[in-house]
C-alpha positions in Angstrom: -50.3 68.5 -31.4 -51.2 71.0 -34.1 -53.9 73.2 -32.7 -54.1 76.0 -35.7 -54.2 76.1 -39.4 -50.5 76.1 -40.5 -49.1 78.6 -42.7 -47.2 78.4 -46.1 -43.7 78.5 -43.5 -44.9 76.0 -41.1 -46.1 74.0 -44.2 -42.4 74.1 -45.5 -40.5 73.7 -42.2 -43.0 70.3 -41.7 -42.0 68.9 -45.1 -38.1 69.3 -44.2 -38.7 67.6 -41.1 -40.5 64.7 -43.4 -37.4 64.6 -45.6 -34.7 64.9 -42.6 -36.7 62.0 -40.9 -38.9 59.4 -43.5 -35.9 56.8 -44.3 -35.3 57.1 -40.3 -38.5 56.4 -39.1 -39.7 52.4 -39.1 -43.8 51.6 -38.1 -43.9 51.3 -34.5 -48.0 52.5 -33.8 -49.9 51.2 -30.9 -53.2 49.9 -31.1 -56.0 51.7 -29.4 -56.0 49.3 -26.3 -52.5 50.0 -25.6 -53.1 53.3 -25.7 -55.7 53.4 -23.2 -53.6 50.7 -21.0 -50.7 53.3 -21.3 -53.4 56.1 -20.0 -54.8 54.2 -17.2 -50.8 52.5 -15.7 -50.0 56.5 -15.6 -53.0 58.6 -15.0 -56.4 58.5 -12.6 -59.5 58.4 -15.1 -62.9 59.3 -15.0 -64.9 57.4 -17.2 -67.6 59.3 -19.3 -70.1 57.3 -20.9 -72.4 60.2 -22.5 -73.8 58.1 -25.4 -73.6 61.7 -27.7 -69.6 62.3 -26.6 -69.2 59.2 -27.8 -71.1 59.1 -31.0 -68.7 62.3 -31.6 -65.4 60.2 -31.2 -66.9 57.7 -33.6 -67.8 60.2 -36.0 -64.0 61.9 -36.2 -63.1 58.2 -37.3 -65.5 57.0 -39.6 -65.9 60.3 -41.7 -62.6 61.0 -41.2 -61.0 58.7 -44.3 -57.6 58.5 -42.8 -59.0 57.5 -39.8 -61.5 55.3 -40.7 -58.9 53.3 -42.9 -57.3 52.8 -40.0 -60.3 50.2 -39.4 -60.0 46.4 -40.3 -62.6 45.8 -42.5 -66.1 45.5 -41.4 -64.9 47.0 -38.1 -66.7 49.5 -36.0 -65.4 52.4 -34.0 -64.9 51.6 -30.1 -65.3 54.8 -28.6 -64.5 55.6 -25.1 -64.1 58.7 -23.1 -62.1 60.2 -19.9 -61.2 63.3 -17.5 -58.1 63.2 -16.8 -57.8 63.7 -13.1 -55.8 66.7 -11.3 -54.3 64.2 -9.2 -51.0 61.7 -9.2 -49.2 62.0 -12.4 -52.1 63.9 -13.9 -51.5 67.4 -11.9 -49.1 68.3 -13.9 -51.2 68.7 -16.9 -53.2 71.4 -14.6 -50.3 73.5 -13.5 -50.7 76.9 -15.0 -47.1 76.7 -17.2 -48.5 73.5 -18.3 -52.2 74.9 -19.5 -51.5 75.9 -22.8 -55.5 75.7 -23.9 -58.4 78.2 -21.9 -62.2 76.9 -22.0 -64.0 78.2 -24.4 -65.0 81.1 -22.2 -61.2 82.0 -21.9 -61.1 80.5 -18.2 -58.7 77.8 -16.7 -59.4 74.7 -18.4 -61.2 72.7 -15.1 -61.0 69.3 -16.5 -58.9 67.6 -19.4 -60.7 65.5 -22.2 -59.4 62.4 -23.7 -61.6 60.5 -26.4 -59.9 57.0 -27.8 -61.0 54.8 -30.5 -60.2 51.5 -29.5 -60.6 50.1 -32.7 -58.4 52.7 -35.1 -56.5 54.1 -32.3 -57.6 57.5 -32.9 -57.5 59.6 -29.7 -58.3 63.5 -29.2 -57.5 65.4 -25.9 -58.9 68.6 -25.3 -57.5 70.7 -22.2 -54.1 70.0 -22.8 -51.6 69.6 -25.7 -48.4 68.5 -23.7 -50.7 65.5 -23.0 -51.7 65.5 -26.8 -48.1 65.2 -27.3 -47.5 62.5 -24.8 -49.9 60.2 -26.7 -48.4 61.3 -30.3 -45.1 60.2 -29.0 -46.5 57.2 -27.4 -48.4 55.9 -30.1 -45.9 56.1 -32.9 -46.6 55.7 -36.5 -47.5 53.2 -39.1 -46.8 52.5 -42.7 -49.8 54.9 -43.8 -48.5 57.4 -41.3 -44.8 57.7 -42.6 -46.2 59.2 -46.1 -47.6 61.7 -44.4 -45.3 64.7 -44.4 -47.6 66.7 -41.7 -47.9 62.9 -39.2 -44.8 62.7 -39.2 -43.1 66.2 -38.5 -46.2 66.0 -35.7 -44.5 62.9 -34.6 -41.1 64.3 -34.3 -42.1 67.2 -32.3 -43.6 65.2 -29.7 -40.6 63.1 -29.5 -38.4 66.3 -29.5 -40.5 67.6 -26.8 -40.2 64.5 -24.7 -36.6 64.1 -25.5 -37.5 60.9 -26.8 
C-alpha cells in the first residue's frame, strides 16, 4: 500500500520490479463483490451507510480515470463502507506492531476504514496498511494493471509480504 510520495529511488527500484515481474504476471483481478465476500468470510464488519462517506468512495472512482475505466460502460459506482472490527481475525490489524497508521491527531487508530466499489473494485482502507496489503494481494491485477509499472511493483510487495 504506498502511503507517501515516492522518490526518484523508489521510482527506479518500482520499475525494476515491473521489468523483473510483467512477462510473469497473467490477469487474475477480482471483482468488487468478491472482494467484499472475501472481507466478510474473514473479518466481522460494521456497515456504515453515511450517504457523504459514500459519495466520497464514488468520487475516488469516477474522477479518478483509471478507476473509473475500470467501469463497464454506462455503469455507476456501488459504494459501500465498513469498520473493521477488533475482534476474530480482525484483532490483529489493532495490535500495536501491526498499527503502522496514527489518527490524524497522532493517537491509536480506534477503528479501521474500508471503502469498496462494487462496481470497479476499487477499495481504500484507512487505519491499516497490512490490511491494505491483504486486499492488494487478494485482488490481483488485470490487463490495464500489468502496464502499470507502479500497480504492479504495489502488487508484488503485497504478495512478498504475504509470502504469497
Amino acid at each position: 500500500m504506498i502511503t507517501k510520495k515516492p522518490t526518484p529511488e523508489i521510482l527506479t527500484e518500482w520499475k525494476n520490479i515491473f521489468e523483473q515481474y510483467k512477462d510473469l504476471l497473467q490477469p487474475n483481478r477480482k471483482s468488487g463483490t468478491e472482494l467484499l465476500d472475501y472481507l466478510q468470510s474473514n473479518y466481522s464488519l460494521t456497515e456504515i451507510t453515511d450517504e457523504e462517506i459514500l459519495s466520497v468512495i464514488s468520487e475516488n472512482v469516477s474522477r479518478n480515470d483509471f478507476f473509473a475505466e475500470k467501469l463497464s460502460s454506462g455503469q455507476l459506482p456501488l459504494p459501500k463502507a465498513f469498520y473493521l472490527e477488533n475482534v476474530g481475525n480482525g484483532h490483529k490489524f489493532y495490535l500495536s506492531e501491526n498499527q503502522d497508521q496514527l489518527d490524524l491527531w497522532g493517537g491509536e487508530i480506534t477503528k479501521i476504514f474500508v471503502g469498496i466499489d462494487l462496481s470497479s473494485g476499487f477499495y481504500l482502507v484507512e487505519g491499516s496498511t497490512m490490511l491494505g496489503d491483504e486486499l492488494r494481494a487478494f485482488q490481483g491485477v488485470d490487463e490495464k494493471d500489468l502496464e502499470n509499472y507502479v500497480v504492479v511493483a504495489d502488487y508484488i510487495r503485497a504478495l512478498q509480504r504475504f509470502d504469497k
